[in-house]
C-alpha atoms as an extended CHARMM CRD file, in Angstrom:
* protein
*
        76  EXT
         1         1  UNK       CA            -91.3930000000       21.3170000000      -39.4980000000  PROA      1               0.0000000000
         2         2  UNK       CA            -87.6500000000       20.5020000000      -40.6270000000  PROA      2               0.0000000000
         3         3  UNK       CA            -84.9230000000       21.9950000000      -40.8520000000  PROA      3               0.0000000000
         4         4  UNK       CA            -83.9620000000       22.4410000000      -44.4610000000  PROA      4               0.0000000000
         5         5  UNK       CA            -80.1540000000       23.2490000000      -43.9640000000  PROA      5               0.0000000000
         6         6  UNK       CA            -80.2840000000       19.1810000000      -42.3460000000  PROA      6               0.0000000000
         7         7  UNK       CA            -82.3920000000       17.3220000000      -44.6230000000  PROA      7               0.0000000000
         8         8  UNK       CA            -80.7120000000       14.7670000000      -46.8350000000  PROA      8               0.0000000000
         9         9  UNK       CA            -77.5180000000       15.5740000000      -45.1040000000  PROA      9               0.0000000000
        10        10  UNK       CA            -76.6590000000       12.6260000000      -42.0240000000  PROA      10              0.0000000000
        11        11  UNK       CA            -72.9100000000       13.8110000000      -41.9290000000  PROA      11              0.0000000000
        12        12  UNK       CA            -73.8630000000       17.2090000000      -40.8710000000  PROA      12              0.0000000000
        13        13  UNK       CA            -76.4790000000       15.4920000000      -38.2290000000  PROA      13              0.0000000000
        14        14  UNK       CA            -73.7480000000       13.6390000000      -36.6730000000  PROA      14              0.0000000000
        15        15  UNK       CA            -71.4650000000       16.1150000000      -36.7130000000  PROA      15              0.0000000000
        16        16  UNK       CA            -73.8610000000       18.6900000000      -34.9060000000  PROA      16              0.0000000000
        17        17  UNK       CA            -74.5880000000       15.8790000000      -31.8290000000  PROA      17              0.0000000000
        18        18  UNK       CA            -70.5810000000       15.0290000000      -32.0460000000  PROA      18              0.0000000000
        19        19  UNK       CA            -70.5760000000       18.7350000000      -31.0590000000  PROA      19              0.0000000000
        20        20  UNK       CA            -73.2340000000       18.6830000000      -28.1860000000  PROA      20              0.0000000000
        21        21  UNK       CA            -71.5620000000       15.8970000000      -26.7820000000  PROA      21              0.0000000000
        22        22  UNK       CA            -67.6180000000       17.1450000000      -27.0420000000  PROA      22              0.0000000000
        23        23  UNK       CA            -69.2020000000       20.0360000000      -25.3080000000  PROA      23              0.0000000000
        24        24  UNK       CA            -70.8850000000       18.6740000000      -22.4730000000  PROA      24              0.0000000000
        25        25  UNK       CA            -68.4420000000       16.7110000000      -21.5840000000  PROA      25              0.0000000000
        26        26  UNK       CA            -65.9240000000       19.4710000000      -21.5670000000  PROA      26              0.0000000000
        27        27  UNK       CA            -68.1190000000       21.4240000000      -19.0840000000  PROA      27              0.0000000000
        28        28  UNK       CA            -68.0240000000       18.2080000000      -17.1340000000  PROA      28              0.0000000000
        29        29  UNK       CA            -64.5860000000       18.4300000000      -16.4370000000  PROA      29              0.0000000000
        30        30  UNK       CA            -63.9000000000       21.5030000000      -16.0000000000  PROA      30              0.0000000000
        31        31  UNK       CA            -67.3030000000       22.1080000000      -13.5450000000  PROA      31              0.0000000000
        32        32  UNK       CA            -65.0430000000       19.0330000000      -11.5420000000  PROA      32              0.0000000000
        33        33  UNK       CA            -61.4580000000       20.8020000000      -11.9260000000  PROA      33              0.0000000000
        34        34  UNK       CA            -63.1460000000       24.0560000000      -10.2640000000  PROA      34              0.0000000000
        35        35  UNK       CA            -65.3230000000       21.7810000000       -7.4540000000  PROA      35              0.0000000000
        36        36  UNK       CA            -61.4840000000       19.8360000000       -6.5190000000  PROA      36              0.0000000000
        37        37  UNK       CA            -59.5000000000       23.3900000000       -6.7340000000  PROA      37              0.0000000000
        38        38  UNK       CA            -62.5300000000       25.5950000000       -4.0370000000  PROA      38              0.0000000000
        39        39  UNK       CA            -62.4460000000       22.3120000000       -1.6600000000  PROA      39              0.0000000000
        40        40  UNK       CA            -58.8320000000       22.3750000000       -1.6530000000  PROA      40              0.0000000000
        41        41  UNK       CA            -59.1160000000       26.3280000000       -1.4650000000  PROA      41              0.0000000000
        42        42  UNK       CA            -61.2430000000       25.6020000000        1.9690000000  PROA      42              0.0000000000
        43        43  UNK       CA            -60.6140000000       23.1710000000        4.2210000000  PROA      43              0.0000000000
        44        44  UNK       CA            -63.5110000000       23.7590000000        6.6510000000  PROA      44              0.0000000000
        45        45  UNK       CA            -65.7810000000       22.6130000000        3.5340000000  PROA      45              0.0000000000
        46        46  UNK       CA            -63.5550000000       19.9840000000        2.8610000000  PROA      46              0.0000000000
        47        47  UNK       CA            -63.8550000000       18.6230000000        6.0080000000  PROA      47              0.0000000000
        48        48  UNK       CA            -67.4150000000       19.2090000000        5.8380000000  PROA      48              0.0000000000
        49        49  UNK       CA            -68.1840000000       17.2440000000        2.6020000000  PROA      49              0.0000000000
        50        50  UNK       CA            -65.4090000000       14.4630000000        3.9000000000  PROA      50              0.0000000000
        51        51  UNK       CA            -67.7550000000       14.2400000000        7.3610000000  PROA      51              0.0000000000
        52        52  UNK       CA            -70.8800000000       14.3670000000        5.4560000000  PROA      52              0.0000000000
        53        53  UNK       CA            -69.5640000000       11.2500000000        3.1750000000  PROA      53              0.0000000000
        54        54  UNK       CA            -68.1570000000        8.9900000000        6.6940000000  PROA      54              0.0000000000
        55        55  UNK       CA            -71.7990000000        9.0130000000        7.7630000000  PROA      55              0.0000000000
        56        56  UNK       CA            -72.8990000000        7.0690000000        4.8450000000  PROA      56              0.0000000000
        57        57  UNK       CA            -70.3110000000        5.6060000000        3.9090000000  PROA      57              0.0000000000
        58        58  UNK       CA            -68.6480000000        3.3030000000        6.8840000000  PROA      58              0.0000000000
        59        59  UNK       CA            -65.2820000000        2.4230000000        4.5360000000  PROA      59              0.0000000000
        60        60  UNK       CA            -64.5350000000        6.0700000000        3.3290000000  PROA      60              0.0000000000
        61        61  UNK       CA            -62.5190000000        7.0460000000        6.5960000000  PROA      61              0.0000000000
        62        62  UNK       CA            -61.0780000000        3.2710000000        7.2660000000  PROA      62              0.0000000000
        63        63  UNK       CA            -57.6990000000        3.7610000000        6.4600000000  PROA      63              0.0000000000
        64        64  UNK       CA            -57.4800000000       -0.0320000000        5.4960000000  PROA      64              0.0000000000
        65        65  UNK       CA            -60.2280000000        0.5400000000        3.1230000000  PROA      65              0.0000000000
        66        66  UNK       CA            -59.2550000000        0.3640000000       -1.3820000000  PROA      66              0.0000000000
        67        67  UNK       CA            -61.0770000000        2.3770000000       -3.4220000000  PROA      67              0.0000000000
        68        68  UNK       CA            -62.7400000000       -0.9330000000       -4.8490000000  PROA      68              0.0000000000
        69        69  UNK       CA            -64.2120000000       -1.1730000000       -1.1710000000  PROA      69              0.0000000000
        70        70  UNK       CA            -65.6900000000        2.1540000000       -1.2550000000  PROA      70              0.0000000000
        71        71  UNK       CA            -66.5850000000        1.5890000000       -5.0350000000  PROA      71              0.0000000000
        72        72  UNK       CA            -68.9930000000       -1.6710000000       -3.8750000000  PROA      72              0.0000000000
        73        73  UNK       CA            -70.2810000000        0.1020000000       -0.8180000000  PROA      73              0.0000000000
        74        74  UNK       CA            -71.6300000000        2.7190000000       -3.0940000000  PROA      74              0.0000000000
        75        75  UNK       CA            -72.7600000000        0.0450000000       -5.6880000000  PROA      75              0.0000000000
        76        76  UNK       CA            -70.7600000000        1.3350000000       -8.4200000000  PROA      76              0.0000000000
């Protein structure tokens, strides 16, 4: 069964998934604004999370270590 406000009508298709889209990435961002602004609100999770990553992750507490290094370590 179709929709019949849709049919015949690919601008209003596009514009409807242009939507979805616009909107899940805007929940993206601001679902990772709030997770940096709580870790930086507590520091005992912080350093939880920041342990947590050192364990599988040798480079992430080597102070001599780039982002790029960390980057191939986790295959990016």
């Amino acid at each position: 069964m179709s929709d019949p406000l849709f049919e015949g009508n690919i601008n209003m298709i596009i514009d409807e998934c242009l939507t979805f889209f616009f909107a899940g990435q805007q929940t993206t961002a601001v679902s990772t604004a709030n997770a940096l602004c709580y870790l930086i609100m507590n520091p005992k999770i912080e350093k939880r999370l920041r342990d947590a990553l050192a364990i599988n992750y040798r480079s992430f507490n080597d102070k001599s270590s780039t982002v790029e290094d960390l980057c191939r370590e986790m295959k990016f």
